[in-house]
N, C-alpha and C positions, 0 to 999 in steps of 0.2 A: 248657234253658240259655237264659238272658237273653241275648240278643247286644249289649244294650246297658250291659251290667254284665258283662262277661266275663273280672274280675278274681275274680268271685264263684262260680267251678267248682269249689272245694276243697267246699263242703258240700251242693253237688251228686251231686257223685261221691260224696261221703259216703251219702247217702241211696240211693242206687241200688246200692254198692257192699252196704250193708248189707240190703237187698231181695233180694239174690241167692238163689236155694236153694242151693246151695254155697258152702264157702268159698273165697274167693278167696285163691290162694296167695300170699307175699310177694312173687315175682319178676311175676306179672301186674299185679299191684299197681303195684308198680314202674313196670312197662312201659306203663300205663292213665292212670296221671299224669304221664309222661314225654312222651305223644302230645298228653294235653289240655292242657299246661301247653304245648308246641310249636303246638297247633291257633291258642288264644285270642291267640296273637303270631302266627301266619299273616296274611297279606295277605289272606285272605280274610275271616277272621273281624274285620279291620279295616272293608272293606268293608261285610260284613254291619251292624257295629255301627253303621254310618255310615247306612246306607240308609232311605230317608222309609218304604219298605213293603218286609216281607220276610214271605216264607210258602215253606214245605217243605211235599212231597210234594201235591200238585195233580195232583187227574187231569184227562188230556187228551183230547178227542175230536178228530179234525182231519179234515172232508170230504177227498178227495185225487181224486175223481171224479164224475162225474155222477152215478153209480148212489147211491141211498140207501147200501149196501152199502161202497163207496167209501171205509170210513173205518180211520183209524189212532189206536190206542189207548194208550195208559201214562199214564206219571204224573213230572211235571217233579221231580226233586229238589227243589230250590231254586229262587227266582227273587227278585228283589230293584229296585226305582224307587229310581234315583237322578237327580241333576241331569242325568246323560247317556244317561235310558230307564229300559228294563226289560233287566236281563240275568237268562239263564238258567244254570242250573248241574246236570249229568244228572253222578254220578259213580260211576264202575266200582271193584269191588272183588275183581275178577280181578288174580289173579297172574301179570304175565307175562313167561315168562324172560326177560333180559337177551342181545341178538344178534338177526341179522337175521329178518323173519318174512316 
């Protein structure tokens, strides 16, 4: 997806929807373009559009001690330079119930 054309998801989805080895029932359907048609109006995906440099999924290494060993490992979601820096974006796709934890 283009974040800088992000009016342009319908023939996107198109293409990946028809890629699928299954087919995709009406109500997923439904439910697939109800989220990216919500996403591309998010404040985020504003942002993204907005942003001088933007990159997904970035592996990270991070010394955290003296020892060679010492390091902490993953991979940035997102991350994005705008007029106010670099921000980062790590998001969870755990479900988690509603109530105190």
């Amino acid at each position: 997806l283009d974040y800088h054309a992000l009016d342009a998801w319908e023939p996107v989805y198109e293409q990946v929807r028809r890629r699928q080895p299954e087919p995709i029932t009406p109500a997923i359907d439904e439910e697939a373009r109800g989220m990216l048609a919500r996403w591309v109006t998010s404040p985020y995906a504003l942002e993204w559009s907005q942003a001088e440099s933007f990159q997904r999924e970035l592996d990270l290494l991070l010394p955290v001690g003296a020892a060679p060993q010492d390091l902490v490992s993953g991979q940035i979601d997102a991350c994005l330079k705008d007029d106010h820096g670099w921000r980062l974006y790590d998001f969870k796709t755990t479900n988690v119930p509603p109530g105190p934890h």
